[in-house]
N, C-alpha and C positions, 0 to 999 in steps of 0.2 A: 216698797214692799214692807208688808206689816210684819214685825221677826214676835212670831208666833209659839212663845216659852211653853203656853200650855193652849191645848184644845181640846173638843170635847167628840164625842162620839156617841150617839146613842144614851147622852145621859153620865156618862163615863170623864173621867177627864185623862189625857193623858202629858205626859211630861216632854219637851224637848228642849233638848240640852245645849246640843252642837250639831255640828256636820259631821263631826270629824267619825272616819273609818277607816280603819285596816283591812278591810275584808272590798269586794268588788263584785259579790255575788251575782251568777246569770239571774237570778230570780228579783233582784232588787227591785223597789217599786220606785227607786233611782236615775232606773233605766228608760221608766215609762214617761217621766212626770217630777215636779218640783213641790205636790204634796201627795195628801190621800182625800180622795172625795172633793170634799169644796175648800181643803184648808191648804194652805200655801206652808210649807216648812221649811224651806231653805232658809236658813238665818243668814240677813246681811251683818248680823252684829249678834253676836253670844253673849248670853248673860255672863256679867262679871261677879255677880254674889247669888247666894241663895234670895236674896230681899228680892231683887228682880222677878225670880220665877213666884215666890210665894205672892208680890202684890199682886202677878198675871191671875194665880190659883184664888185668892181671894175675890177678886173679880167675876169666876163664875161660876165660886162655891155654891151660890145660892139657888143655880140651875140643874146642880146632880141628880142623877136619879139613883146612883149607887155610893159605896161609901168605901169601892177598890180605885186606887190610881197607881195609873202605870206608867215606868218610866220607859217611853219609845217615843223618838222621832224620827227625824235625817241621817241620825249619825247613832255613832255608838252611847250610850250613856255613861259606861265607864272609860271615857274620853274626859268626862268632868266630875271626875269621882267627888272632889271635897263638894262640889255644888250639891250631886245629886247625894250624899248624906245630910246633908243639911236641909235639906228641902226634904228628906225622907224625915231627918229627926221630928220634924215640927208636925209634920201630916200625922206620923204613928200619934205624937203627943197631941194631939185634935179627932186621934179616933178611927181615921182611916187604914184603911189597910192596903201594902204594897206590892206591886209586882213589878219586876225587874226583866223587861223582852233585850237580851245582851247577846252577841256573837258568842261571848266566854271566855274573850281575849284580852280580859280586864287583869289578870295576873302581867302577862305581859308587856302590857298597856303602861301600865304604871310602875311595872318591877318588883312587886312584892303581892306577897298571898292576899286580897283583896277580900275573900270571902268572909273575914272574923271582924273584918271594920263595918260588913254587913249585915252582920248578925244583930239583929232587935232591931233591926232597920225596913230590913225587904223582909215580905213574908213569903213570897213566893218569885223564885227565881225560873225562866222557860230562855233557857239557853239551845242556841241553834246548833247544833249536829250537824245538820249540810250530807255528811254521809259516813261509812263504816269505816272507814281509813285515812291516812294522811294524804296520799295521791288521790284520792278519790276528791276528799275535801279541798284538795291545792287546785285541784280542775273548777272546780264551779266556783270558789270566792275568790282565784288569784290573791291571795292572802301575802299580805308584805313580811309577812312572820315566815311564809315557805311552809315546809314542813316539816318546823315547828306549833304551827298555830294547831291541828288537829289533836295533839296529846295535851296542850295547855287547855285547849276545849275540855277535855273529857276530864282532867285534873282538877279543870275550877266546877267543874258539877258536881265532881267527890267532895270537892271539900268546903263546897256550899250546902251539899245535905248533911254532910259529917257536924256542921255548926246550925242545925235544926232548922236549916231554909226550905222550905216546901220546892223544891227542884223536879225541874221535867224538861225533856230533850223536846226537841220540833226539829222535825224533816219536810220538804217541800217535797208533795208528790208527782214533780217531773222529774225527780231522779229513776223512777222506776221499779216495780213491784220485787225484782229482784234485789237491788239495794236497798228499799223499803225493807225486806225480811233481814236481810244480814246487818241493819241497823239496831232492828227490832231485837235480835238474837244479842249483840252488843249492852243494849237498853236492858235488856233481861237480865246480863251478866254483870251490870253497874247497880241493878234493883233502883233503876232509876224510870219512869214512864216514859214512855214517847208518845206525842203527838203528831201525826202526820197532819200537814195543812197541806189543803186545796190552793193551787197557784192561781192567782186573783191578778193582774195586770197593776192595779192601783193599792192593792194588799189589803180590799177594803169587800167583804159580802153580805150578804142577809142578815146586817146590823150586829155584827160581830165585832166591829172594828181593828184592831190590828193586833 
């Protein structure tokens, strides 16, 4: 199996780091499948340096159609924090611009406030929500954190926009119109946006990519 650092989507390239996650979400494209669309992500072997992924990224620089790349694969991204800054530092210094798709469990993750080592790194951060509380959130991602992980979520979105990150929550909308609004109302109260995405089986639709 090809271990697939970076792939592209619609033009787009996006970043994959590890497997590794805390989270076990009902929605996971995980649960479906061992990539999205035609790429395989499971990684038999994770890159050990930033050199690894950037030789992947330069490989199929010359096929972008865009000049955003995003850090999502298999797992979580800030599973490989020192990779994925290092691989962030060189793309911002080449011009691109970054987006970081992260559970939010990166404080956690790692044991210290992760947000300010990412600042001038990521330009935009879309941290998953899942739902308006900590039992609510502890039902859909089984989260190894318990509930802990729901207020470290909402904590590392404060204080990813508090260090000028372009931040914005995502809800999957099979949680339901009801928990949708009481997310929403949350979202309102953090002055932070939500996104609600449409649950996609492979997490991939109308050339949107992930």
């Amino acid at each position: 199996m090809a271990n697939n650092y970076v792939y592209t989507l619609d033009g787009k390239a996006y970043i994959n780091l590890t497997n590794k996650c805390g989270n076990a979400c009902s929605f996971c494209i995980r649960n479906t499948g061992d990539g999205v669309k035609d790429v395989a992500l499971w990684l038999e072997r994770e890159p050990q340096s930033a050199d690894e992924v950037l030789t992947a990224f330069d490989k199929i620089a010359p096929t972008l159609k865009s000049d955003e790349v995003v850090f999502c694969g298999f797992g979580e991204p800030t599973e490989a924090l020192e990779i994925l800054k290092a691989v962030a530092r060189r793309l911002k210094a080449s011009g691109y611009k970054t987006r970081l798709n992260t559970n939010g469990l990166g404080n956690l993750v790692n044991g210290k406030n992760i947000a300010a080592e990412l600042k001038g790194l990521i330009d935009v951060a879309s941290v998953s929500l899942n739902n308006y509380n900590a039992q609510k959130y502890l039902e859909i991602t089984s989260s190894v954190y318990g509930l802990r992980a729901f207020p470290a979520v909402v904590e590392f979105a404060e204080q990813c926009k508090a260090q000028g990150i372009d931040t914005v929550f995502t809800v999957v909308d099979t949680i339901g119109a009801q928990d949708i609004a009481r997310c929403r109302e949350l979202c309102e109260s953090l002055s932070i946006p939500l996104r609600v995405r449409e649950y996609v089986a492979d997490n991939y639709k109308n050339e949107q990519g992930v």
